[in-house]
N, C-alpha and C positions, 0 to 999 in steps of 0.2 A: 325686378328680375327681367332678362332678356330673353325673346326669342334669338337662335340667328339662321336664317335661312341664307343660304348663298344660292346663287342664278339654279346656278345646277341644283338644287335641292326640291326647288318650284316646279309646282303642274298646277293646269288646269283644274280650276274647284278646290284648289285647298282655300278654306273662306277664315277667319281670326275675327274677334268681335272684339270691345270692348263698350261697360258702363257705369254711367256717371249719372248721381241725382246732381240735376243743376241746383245752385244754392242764391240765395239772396248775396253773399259774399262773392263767389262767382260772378255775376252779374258787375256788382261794382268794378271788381278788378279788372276786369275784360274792359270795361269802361275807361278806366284809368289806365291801361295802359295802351289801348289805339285810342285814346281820346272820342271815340265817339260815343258823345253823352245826351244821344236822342232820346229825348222823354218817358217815347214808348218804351223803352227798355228801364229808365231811373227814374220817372215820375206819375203813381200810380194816381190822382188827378188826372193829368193830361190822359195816358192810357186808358179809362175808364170812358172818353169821351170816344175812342177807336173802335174801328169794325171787331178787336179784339177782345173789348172790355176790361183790358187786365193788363197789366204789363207783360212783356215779352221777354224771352234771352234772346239777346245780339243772333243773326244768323249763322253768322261767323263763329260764334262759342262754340256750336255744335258741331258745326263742321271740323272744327279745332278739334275733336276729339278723333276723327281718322286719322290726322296727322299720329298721335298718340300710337293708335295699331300700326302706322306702316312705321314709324322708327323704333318700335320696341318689341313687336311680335312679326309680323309680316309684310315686308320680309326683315323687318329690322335693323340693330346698327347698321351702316353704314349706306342705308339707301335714302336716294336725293329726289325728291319731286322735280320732276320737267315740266309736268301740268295736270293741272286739275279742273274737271267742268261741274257746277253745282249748279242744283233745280233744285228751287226749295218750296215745299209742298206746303206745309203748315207751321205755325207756331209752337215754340217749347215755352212752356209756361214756367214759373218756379216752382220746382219741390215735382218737375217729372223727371223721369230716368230717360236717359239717352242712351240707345245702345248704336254703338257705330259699330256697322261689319263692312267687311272687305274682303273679297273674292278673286282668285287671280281668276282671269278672263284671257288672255294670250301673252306668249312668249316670243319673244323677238332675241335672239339668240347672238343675231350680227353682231349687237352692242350691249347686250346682258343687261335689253329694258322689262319692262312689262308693264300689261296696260289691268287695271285693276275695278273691278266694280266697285261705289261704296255709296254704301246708304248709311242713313241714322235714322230708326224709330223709335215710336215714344207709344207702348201696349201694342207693340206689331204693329204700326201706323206708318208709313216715311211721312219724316217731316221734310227729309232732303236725301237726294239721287245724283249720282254722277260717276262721273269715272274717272280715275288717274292714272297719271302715265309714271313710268319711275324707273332709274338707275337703281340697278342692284349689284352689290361686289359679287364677283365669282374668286372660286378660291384660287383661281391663280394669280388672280390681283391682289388678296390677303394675302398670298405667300410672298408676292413681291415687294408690295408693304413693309411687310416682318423683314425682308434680309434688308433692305433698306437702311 
């Protein structure tokens, strides 16, 4: 199921979450499919020797799950990343829950963007902080869409 916000629908503080237990399967696939198949994350040997002790999920997995909230809840279909900046705090191990939220932060109206807070914690922790900028339809763009 979709959210759909359109420009005009957005304020200040409206925040959308979403979470995920990362999984051992997770891990691989994220593997396989950017190809990056660093140890720390696929071989619990190697990992065991790291400041970490344990295998890690990819940074990137976690962060993948904002994308998740801003094209399915907020603001939804039809909005396009312009940029994204990530600080990443700590490790997600396997078998924790990641919960990514997203907060609108300001409206830029000239061109129906907005710039968006997002975190991902793991027991109210951030493991990663940043903020994203993003295109979102307004309805007079869906309406010119539709007659299209």
């Amino acid at each position: 199921m979709y959210e759909l916000y359109f420009f005009e629908d957005l304020s200040v503080g409206l925040t959308a979450r979403f979470s995920k237990t990362i999984t051992e399967a997770d891990i691989v696939l994220f593997a396989a499919v950017t190809g990056d198949t660093n140890p720390m994350h696929l071989d619990a040997e190697y990992a065991a020797g790291s400041i970490f002790k344990e295998r890690i999920a990819h940074g990137m997995l976690a962060a993948g799950l904002i994308t998740k909230v801003l094209g399915t809840q907020l603001p939804g279909p039809g909005t396009i990343y312009m940029s994204q900046s990530l600080r990443f705090r700590a490790p997600v191990k396997i078998g924790e829950t990641v919960t990514a939220t997203v907060e609108v932060t300001a409206l830029h109206p000239e061109k129906h963007r907005a710039t968006l807070r997002t975190v991902c914690t793991v027991r109210g922790e951030p493991v990663l902080e940043g903020e994203a900028y993003v295109s979102v339809p307004s309805r007079a763009s869906r309406a010119k869409a539709a007659a299209d």
